[in-house]
Residue frames as a rotation matrix with the C-alpha (Angstrom) as fourth column:
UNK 1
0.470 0.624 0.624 -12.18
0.279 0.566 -0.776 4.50
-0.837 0.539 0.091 13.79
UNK 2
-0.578 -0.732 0.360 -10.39
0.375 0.153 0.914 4.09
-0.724 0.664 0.186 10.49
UNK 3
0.193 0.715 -0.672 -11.48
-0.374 -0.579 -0.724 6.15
-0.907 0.391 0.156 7.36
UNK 4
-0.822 -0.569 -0.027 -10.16
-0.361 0.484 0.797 3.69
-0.440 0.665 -0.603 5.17
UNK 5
0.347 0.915 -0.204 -12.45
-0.743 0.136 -0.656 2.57
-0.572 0.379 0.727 2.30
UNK 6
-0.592 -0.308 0.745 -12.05
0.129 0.876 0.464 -0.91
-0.796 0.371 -0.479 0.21
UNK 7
-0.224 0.599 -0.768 -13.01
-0.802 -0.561 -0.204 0.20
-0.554 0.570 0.607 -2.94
UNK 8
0.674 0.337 -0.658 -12.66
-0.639 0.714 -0.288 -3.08
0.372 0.614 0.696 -5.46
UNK 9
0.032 -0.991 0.133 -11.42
-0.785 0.057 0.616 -5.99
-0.618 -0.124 -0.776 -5.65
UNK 10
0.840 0.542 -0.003 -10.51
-0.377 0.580 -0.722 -8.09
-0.390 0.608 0.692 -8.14
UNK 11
0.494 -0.807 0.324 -7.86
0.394 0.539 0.744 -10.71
-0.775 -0.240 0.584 -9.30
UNK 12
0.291 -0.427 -0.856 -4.74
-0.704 -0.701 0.110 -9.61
-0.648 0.571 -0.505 -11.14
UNK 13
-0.665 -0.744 -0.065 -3.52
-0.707 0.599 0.376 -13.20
-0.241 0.296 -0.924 -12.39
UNK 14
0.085 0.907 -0.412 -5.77
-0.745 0.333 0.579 -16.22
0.662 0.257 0.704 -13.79
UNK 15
-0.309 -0.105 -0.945 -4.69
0.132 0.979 -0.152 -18.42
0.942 -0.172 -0.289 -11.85
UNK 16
0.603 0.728 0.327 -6.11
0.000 -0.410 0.912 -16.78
0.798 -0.550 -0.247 -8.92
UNK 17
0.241 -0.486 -0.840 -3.01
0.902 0.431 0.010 -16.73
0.357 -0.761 0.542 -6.89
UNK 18
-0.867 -0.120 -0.484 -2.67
0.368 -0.808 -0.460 -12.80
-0.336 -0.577 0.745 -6.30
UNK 19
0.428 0.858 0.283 -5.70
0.786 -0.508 0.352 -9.96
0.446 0.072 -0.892 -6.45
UNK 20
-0.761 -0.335 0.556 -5.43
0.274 -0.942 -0.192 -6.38
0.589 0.006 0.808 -5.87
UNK 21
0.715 0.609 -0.344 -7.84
0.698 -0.585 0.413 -3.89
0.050 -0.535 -0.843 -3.54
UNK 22
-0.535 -0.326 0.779 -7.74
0.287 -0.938 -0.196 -0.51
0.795 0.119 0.595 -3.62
UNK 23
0.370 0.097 -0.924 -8.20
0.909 -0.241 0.339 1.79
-0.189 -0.966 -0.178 0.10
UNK 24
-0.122 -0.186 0.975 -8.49
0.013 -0.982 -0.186 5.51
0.992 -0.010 0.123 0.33
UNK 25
0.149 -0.053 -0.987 -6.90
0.972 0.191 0.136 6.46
0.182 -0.980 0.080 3.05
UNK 26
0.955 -0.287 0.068 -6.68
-0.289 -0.957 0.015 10.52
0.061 -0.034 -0.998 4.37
UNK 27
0.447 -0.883 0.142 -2.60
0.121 -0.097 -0.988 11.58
0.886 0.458 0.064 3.74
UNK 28
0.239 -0.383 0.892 -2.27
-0.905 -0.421 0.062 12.22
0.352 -0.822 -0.447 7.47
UNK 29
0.678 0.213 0.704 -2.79
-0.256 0.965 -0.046 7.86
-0.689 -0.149 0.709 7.93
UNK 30
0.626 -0.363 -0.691 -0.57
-0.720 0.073 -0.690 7.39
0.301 0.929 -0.216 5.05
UNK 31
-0.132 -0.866 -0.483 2.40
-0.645 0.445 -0.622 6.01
0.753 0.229 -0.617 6.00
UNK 32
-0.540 0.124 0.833 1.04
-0.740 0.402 -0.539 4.32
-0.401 -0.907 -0.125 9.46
UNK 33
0.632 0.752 -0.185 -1.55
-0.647 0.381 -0.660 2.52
-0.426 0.537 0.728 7.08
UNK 34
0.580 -0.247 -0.776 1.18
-0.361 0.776 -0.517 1.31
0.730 0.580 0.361 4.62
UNK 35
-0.690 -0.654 -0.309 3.57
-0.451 0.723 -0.524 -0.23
0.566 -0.222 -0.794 7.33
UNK 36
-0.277 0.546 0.791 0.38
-0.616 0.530 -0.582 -2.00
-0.737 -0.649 0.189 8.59
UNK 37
0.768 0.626 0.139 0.17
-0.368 0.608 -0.704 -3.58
-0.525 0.489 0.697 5.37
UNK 38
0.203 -0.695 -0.690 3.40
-0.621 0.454 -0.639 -4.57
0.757 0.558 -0.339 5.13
UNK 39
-0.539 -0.766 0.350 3.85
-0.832 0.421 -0.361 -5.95
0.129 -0.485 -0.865 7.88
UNK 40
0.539 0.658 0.526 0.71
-0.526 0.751 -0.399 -8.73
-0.658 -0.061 0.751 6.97
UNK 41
-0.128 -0.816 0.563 3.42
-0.509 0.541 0.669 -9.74
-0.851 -0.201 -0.485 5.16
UNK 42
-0.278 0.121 0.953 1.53
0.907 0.359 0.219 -10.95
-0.316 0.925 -0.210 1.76
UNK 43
0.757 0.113 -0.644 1.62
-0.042 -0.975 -0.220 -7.51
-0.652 0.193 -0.733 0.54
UNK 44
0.417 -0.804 0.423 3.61
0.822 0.533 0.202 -8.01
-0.388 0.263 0.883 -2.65
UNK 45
-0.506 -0.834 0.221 2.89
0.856 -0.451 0.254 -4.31
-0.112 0.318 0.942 -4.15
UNK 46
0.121 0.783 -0.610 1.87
0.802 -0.439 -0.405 -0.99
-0.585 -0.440 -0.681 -3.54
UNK 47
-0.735 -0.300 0.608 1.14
0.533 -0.810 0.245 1.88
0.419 0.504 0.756 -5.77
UNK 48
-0.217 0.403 -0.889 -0.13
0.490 -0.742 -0.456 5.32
-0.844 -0.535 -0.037 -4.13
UNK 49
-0.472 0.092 0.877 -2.08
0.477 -0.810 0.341 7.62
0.742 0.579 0.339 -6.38
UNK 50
-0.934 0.037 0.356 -4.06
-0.065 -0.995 -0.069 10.75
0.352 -0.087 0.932 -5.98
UNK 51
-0.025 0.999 0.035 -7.67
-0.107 0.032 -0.994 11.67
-0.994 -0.029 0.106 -5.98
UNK 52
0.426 0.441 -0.790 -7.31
-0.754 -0.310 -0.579 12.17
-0.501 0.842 0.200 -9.91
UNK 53
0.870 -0.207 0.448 -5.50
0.129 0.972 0.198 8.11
-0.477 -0.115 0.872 -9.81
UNK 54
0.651 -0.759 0.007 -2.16
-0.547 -0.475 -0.690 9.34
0.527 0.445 -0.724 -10.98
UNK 55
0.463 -0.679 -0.569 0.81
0.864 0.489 0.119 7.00
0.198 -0.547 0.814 -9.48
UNK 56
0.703 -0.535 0.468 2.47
-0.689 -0.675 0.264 9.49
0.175 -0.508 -0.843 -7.27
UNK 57
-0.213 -0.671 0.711 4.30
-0.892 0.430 0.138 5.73
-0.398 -0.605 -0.690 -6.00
UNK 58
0.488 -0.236 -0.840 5.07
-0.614 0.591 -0.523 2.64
0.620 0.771 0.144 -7.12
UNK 59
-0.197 -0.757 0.623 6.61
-0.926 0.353 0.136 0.18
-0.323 -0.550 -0.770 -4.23
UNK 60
0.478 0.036 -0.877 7.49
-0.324 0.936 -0.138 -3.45
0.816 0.350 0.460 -4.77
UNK 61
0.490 -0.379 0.785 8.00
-0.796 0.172 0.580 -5.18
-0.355 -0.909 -0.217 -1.87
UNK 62
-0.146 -0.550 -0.822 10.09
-0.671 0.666 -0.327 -8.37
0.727 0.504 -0.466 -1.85
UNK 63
0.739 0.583 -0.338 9.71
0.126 0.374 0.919 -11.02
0.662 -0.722 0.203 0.19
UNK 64
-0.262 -0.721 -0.642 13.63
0.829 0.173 -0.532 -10.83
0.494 -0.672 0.552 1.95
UNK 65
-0.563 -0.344 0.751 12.56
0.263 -0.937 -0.232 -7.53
0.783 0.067 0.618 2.54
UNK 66
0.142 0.766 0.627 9.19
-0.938 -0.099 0.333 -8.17
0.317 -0.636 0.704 4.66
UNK 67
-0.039 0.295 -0.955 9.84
0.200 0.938 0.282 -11.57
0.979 -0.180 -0.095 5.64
UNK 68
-0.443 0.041 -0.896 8.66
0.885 0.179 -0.430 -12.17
0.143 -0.983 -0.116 9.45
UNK 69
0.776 0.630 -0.024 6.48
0.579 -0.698 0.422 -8.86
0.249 -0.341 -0.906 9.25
UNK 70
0.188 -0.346 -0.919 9.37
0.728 -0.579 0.367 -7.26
-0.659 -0.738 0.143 9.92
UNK 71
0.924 0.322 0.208 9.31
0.374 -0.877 -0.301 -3.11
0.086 0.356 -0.931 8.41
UNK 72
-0.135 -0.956 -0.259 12.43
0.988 -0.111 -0.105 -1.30
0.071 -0.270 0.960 7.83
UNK 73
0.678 0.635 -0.371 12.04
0.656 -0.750 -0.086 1.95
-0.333 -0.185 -0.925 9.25
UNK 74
-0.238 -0.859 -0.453 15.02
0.193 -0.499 0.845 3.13
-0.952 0.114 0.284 7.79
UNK 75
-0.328 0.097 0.940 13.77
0.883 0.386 0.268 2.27
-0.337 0.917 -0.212 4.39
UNK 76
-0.979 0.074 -0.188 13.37
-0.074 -0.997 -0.004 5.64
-0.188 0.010 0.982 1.90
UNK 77
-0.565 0.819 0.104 9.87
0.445 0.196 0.874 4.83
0.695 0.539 -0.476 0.63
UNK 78
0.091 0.413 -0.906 8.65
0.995 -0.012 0.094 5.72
0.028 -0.911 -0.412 4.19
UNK 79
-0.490 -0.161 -0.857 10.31
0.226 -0.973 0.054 9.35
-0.842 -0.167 0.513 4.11
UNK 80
-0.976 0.157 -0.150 9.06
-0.205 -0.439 0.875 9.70
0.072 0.885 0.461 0.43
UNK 81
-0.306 0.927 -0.217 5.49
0.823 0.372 0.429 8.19
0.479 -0.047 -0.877 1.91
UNK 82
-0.160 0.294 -0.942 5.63
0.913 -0.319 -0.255 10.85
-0.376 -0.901 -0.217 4.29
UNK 83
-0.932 -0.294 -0.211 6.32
0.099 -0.768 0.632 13.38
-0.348 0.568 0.746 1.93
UNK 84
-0.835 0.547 0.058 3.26
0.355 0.456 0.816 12.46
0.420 0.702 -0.575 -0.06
UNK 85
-0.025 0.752 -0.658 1.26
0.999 0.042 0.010 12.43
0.035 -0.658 -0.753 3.25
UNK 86
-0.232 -0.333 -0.914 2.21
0.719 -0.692 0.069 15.74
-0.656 -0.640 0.400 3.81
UNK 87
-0.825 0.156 -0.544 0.74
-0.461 -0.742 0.486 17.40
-0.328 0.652 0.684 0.52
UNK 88
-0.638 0.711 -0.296 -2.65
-0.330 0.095 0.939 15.54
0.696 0.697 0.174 -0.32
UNK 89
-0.523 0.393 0.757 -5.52
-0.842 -0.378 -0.385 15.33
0.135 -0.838 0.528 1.74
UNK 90
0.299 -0.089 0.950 -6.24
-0.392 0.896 0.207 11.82
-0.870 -0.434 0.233 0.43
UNK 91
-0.331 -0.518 -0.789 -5.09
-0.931 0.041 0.364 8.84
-0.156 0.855 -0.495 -1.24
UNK 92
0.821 0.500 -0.276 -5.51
-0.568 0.761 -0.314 5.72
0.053 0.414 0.908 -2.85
UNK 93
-0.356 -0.931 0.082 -3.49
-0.912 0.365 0.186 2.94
-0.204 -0.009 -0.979 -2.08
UNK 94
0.658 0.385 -0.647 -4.01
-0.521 0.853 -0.022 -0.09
0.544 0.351 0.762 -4.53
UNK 95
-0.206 -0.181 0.962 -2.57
-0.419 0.904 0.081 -3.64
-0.884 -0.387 -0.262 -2.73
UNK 96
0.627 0.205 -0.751 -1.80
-0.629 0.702 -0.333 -6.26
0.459 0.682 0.570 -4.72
UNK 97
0.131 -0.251 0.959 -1.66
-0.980 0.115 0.165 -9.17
-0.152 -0.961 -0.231 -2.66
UNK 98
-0.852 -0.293 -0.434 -0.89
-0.375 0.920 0.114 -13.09
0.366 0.260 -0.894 -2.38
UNK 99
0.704 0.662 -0.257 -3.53
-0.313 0.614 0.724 -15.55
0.638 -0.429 0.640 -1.70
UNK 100
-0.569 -0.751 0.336 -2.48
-0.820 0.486 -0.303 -17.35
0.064 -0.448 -0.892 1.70
């Protein structure tokens, strides 16, 4: 069972074509969490804070980058996600997604 929490959401654009949510997730789940939300693939951008909402991260996805769900595991964000995971017991990870 997932300890993931959907805290808000609400749209980022008027036109109502993207919208953010925010998900505290424990720092051990960290990086498994975000490549499950890239690979849904309308994940345009992800910023990781703290408990005290500080941006620890800052990712922008593109679309060449996620197209077909597909995750580069090479990619550094992942080692620097892990990093992250590896010193805070949880975080916040805001989404700011497309409408499909």
């Amino acid at each position: 069972m997932s300890e993931d929490k959907v805290k808000n959401e609400e749209p980022v654009e008027a036109n109502g074509k993207t919208f953010t949510e925010q998900v505290e997730v424990a720092g051990n789940q960290l990086v498994e969490r975000v490549q499950d939300l890239v690979k849904q693939g309308n994940a345009r951008r992800l910023i990781i804070r703290n408990a005290e909402n500080e941006v620890l991260m800052d990712i922008n996805l593109t679309v060449g980058a996620v197209a077909g769900g597909v995750v580069v595991l090479g990619a550094w964000w992942i080692a620097a996600l892990a990093v992250i995971a590896a010193l805070v017991v949880r975080v916040k990870v805001e989404i700011v997604r497309e409408e499909v």
